[in-house]
N, CA, C and O atoms as CSV, one atom per row, in Angstrom:
chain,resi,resn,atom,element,x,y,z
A,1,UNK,N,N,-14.835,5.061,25.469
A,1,UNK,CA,C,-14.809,4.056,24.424
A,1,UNK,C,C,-15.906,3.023,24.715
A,1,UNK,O,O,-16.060,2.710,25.895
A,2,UNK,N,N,-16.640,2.490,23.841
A,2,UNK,CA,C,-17.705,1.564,24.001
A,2,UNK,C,C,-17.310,0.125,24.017
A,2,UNK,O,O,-16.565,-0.289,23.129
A,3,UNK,N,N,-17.675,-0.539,24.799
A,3,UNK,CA,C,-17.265,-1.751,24.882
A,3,UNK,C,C,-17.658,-2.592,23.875
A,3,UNK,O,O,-18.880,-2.672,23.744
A,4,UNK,N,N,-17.103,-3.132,23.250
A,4,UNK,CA,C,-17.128,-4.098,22.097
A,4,UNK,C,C,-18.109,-5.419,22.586
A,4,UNK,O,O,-18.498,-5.704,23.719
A,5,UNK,N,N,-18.329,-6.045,21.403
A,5,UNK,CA,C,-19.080,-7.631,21.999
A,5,UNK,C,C,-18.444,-8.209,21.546
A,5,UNK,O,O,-17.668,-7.791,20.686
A,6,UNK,N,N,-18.524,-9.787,22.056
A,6,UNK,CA,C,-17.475,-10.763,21.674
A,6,UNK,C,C,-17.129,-10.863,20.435
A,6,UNK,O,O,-15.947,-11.059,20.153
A,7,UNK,N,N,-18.366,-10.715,19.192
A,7,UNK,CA,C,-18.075,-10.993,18.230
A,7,UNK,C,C,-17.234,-10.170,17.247
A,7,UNK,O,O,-16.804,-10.575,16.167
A,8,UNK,N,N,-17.054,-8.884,17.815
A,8,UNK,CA,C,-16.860,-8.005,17.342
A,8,UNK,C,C,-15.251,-7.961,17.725
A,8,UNK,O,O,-14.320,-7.369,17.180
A,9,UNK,N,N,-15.290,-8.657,18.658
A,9,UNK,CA,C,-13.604,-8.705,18.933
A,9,UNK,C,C,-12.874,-9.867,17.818
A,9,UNK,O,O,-11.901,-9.606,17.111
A,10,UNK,N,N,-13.439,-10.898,17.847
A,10,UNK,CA,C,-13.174,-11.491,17.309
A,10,UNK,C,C,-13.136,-11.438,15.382
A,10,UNK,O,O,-12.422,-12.123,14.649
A,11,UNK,N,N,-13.910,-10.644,15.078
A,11,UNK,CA,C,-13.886,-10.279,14.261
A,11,UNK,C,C,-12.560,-9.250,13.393
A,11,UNK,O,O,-12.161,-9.412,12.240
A,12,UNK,N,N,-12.079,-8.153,14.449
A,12,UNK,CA,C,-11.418,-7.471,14.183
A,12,UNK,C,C,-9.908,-8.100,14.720
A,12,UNK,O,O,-8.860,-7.513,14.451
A,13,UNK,N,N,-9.951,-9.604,15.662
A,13,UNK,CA,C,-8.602,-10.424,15.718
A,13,UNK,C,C,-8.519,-10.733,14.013
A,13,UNK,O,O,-7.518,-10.368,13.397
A,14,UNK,N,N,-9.609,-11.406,13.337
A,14,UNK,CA,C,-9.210,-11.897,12.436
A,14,UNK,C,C,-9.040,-11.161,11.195
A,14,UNK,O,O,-8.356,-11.553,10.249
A,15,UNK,N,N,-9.774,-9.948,11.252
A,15,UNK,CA,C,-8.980,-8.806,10.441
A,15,UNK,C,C,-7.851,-8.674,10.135
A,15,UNK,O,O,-7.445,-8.525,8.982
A,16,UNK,N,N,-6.865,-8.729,11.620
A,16,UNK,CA,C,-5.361,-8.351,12.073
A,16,UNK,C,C,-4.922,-9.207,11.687
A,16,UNK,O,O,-3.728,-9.131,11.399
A,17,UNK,N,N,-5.772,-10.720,11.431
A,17,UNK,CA,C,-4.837,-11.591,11.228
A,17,UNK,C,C,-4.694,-12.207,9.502
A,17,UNK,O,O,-3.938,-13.048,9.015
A,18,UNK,N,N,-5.425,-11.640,9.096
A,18,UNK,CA,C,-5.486,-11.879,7.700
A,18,UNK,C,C,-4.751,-10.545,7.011
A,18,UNK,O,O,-4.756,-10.719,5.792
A,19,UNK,N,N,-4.253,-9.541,7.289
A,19,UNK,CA,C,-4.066,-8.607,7.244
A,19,UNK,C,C,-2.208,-8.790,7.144
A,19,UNK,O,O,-1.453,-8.301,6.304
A,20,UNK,N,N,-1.944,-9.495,8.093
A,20,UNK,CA,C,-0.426,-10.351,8.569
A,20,UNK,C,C,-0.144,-11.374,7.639
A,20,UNK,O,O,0.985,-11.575,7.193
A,21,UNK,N,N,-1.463,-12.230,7.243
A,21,UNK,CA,C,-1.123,-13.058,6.331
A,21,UNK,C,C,-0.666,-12.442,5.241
A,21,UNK,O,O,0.415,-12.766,4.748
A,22,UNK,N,N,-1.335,-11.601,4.798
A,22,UNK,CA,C,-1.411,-10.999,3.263
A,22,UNK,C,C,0.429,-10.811,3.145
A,22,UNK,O,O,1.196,-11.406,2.389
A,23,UNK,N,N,0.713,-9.843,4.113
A,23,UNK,CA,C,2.012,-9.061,4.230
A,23,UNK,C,C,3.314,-10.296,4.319
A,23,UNK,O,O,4.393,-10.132,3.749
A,24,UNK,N,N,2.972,-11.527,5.139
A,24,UNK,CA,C,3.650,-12.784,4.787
A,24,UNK,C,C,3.693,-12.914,3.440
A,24,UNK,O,O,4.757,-12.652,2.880
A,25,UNK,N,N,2.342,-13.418,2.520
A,25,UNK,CA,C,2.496,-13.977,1.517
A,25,UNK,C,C,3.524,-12.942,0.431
A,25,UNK,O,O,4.429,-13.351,-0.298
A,26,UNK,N,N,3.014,-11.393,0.614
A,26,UNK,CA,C,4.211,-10.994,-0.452
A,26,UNK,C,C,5.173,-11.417,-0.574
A,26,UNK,O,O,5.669,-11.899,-1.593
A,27,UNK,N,N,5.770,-11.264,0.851
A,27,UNK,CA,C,7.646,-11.408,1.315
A,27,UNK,C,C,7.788,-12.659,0.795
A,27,UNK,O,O,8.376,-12.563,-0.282
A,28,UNK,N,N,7.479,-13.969,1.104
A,28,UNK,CA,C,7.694,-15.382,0.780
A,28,UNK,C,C,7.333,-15.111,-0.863
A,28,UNK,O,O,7.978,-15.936,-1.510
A,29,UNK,N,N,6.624,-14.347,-1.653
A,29,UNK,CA,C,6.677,-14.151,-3.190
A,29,UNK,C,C,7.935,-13.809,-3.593
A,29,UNK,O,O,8.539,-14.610,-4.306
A,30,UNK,N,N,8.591,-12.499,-3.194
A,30,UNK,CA,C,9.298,-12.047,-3.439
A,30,UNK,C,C,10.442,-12.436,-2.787
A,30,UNK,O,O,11.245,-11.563,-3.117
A,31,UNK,N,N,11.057,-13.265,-2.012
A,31,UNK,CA,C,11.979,-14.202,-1.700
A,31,UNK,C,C,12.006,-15.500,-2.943
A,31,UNK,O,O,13.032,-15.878,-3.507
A,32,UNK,N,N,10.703,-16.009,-3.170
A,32,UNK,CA,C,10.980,-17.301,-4.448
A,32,UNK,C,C,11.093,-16.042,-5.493
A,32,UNK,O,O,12.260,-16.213,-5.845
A,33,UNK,N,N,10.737,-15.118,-6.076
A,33,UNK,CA,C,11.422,-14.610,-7.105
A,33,UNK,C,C,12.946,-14.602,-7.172
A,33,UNK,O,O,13.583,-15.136,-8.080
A,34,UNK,N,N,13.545,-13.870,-6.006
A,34,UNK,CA,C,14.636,-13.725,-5.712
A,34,UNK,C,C,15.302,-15.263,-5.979
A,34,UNK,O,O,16.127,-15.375,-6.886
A,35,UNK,N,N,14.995,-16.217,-5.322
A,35,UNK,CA,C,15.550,-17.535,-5.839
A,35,UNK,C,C,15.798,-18.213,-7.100
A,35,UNK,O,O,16.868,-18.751,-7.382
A,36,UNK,N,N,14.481,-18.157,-8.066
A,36,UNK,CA,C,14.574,-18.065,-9.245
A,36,UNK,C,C,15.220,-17.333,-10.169
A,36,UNK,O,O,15.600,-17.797,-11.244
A,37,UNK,N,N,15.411,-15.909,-9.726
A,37,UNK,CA,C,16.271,-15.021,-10.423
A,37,UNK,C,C,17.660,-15.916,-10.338
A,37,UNK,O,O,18.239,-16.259,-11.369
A,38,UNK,N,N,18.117,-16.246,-9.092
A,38,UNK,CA,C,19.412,-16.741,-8.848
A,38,UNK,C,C,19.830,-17.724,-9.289
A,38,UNK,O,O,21.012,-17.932,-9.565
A,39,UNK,N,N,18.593,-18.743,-9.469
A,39,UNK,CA,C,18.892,-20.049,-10.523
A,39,UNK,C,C,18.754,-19.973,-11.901
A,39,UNK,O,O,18.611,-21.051,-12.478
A,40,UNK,N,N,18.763,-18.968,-12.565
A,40,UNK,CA,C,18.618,-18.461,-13.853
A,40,UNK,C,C,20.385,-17.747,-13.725
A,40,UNK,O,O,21.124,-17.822,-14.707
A,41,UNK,N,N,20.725,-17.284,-12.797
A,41,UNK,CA,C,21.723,-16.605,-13.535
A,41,UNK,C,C,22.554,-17.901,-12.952
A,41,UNK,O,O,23.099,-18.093,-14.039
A,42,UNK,N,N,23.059,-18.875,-12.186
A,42,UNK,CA,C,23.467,-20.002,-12.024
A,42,UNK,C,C,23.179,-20.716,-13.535
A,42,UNK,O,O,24.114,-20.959,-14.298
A,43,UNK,N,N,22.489,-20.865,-13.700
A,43,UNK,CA,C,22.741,-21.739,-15.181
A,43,UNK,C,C,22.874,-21.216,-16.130
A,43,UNK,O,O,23.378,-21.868,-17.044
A,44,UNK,N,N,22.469,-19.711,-16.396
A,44,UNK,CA,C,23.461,-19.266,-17.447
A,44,UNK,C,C,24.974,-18.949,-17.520
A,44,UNK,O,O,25.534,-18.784,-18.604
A,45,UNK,N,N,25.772,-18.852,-16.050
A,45,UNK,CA,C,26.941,-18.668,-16.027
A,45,UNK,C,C,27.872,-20.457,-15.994
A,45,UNK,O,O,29.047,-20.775,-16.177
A,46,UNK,N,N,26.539,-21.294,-15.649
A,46,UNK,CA,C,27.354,-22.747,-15.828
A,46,UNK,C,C,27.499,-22.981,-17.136
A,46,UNK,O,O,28.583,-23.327,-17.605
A,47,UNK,N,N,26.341,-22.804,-17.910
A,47,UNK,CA,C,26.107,-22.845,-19.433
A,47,UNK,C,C,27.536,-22.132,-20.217
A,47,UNK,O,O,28.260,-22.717,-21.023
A,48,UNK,N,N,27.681,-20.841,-19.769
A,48,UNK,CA,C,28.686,-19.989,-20.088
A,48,UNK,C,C,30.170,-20.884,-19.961
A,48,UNK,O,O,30.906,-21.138,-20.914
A,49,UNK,N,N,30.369,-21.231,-18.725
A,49,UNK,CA,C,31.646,-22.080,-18.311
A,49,UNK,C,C,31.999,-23.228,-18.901
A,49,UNK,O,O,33.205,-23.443,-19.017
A,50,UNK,N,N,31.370,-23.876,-19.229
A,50,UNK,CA,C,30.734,-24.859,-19.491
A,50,UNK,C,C,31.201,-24.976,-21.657
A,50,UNK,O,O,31.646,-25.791,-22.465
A,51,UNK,N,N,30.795,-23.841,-21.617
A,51,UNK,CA,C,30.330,-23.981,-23.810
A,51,UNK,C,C,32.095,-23.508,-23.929
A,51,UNK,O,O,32.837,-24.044,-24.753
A,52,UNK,N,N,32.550,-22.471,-22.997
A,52,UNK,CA,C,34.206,-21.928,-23.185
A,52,UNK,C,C,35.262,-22.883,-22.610
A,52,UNK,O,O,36.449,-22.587,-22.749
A,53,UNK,N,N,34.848,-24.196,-21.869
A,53,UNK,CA,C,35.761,-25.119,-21.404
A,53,UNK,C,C,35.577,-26.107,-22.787
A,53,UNK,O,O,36.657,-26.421,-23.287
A,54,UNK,N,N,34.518,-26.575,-23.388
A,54,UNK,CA,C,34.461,-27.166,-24.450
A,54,UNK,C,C,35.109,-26.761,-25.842
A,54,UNK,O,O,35.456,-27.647,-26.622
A,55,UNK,N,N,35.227,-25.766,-26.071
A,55,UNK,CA,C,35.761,-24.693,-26.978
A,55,UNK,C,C,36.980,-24.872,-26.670
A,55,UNK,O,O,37.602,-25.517,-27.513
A,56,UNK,N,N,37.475,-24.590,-25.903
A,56,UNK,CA,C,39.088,-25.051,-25.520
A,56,UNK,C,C,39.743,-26.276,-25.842
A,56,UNK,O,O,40.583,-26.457,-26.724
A,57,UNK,N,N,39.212,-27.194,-24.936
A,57,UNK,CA,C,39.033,-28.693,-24.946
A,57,UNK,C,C,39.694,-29.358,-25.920
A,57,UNK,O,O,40.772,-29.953,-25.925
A,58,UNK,N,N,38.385,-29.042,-27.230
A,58,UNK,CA,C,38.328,-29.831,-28.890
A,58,UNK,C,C,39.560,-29.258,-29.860
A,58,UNK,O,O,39.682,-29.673,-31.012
């Protein structure tokens, strides 16, 4: 194997490391989707609770 030069190491650290980022940023995407999904169905089931307690109520 040929020995690399400094820059070349360094180069291919930051490959690896942008490479890690990328694969972070999906997961943290797709975790706030997941959140948003959940606060959408939270306020449509409060909305829901909410319009059938009033309905009663009056």
């Amino acid at each position: 194997m040929a020995r690399q030069s400094p820059t070349d190491v360094k180069i291919d650290f930051l490959v690896k490391e942008i490479k890690e980022l990328r694969a972070e940023t999906k997961n943290l995407r797709a975790d706030i989707n997941k959140g948003k999904g959940a606060i959408w169905i939270l306020i449509v089931l409060a909305s829901a609770v909410g319009g059938i307690y009033n309905y009663f109520n009056s």
